[in-house]
C-alpha positions in Angstrom: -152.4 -135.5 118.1 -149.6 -136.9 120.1 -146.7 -138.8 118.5 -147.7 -142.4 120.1 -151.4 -142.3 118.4 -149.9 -142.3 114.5 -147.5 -145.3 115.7 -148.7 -149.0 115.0 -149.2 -150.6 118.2 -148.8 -154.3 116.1 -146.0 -153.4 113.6 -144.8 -149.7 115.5 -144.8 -148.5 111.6 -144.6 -144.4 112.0 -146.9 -144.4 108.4 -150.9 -145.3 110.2 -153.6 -142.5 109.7 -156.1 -141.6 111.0 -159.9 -142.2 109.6 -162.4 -141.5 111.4 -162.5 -142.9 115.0 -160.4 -145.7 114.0 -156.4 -145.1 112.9 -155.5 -147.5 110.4 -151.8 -149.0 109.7 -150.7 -148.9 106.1 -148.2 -151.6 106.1 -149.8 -154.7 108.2 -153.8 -153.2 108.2 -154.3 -153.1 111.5 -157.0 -151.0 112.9 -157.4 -149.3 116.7 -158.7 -146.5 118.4 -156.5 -144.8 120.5 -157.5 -146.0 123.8 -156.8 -149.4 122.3 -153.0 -148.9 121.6 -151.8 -148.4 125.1 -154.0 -151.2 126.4 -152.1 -153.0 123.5 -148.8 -152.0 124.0 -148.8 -152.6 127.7 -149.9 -156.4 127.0 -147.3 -156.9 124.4 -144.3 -155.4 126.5 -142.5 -157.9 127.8 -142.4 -158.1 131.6 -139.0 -159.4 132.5 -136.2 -157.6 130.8 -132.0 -158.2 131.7 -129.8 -155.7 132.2 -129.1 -155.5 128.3 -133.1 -155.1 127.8 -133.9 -158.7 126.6 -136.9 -160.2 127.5 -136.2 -163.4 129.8 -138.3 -166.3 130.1 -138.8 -169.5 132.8 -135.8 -171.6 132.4 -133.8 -169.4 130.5 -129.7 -168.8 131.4 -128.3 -165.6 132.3 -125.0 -164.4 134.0 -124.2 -162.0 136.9 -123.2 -158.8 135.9 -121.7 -157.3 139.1 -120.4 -158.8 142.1 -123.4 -159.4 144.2 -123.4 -160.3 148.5 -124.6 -163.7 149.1 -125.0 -163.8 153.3 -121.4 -163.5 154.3 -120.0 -164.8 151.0 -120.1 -162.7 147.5 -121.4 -164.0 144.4 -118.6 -162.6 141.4 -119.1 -160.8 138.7 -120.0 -163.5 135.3 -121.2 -166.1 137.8 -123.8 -168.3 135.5 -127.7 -169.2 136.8 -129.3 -171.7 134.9 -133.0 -172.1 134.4 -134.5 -169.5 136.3 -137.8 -169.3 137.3 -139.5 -166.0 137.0 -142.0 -164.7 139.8 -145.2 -163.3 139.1 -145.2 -162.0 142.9 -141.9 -160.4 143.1 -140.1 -161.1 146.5 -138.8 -157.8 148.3 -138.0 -156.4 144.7 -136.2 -159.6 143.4 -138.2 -161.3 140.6 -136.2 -164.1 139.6 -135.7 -167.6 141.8 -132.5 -169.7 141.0 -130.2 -172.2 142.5 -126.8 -171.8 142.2 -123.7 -174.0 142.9 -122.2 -173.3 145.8 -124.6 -170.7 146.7 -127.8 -172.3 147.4 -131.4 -171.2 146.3 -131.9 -167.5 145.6 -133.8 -164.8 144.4 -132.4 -161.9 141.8 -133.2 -159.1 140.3 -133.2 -159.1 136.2 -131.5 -155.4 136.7 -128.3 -157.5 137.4 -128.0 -160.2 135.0 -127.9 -160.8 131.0 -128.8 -163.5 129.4 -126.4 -166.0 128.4 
């Protein structure tokens, strides 16, 4: 028995047994096989996470966290982008698409910013 099969996939409560086929949470009732709980956990991960680890969403309003080369120009350190949009196609690695002032449209990766 590995360590990820007696965590709850819906509440990640350490406490769920097993009975039978089916492990059962204590604290929210929540039943699953084991096969079930990585399927699970993969679809509730979020997909976009900052720098920091927080999930960002379409429209949302991070910062730079390093200074970042814009063509010949560099983009500073704290520069704000507001309402990103998130790629479901990421382009050459970057996954979000912004504009910014003075800067023109863009794409980022969520490695280098934080949300605001």
């Amino acid at each position: 028995m590995s360590v990820e099969e007696n965590v709850c996939p819906k509440c990640n409560s350490p406490y769920a047994y097993p009975d039978g086929l089916l492990w059962i949470c204590p604290e929210c009732a929540h039943e699953w096989t084991p096969d079930q709980a990585s399927n699970e956990a993969s679809e509730d991960a979020p997909r976009f996470l900052d720098a920091n680890g927080n999930p960002l969403q379409d429209g949302d309003t991070v910062t730079t966290i390093k200074d970042l080369k814009a063509g010949k120009d560099t983009m500073k350190l704290g520069t704000k982008v507001k309402n990103i949009k998130l790629l479901d196609d990421p382009v050459n690695g970057h996954d979000i698409s912004c504009k910014i002032a003075g800067f023109g449209a863009m794409y980022l990766k969520c490695s280098v910013v934080k949300k605001a």
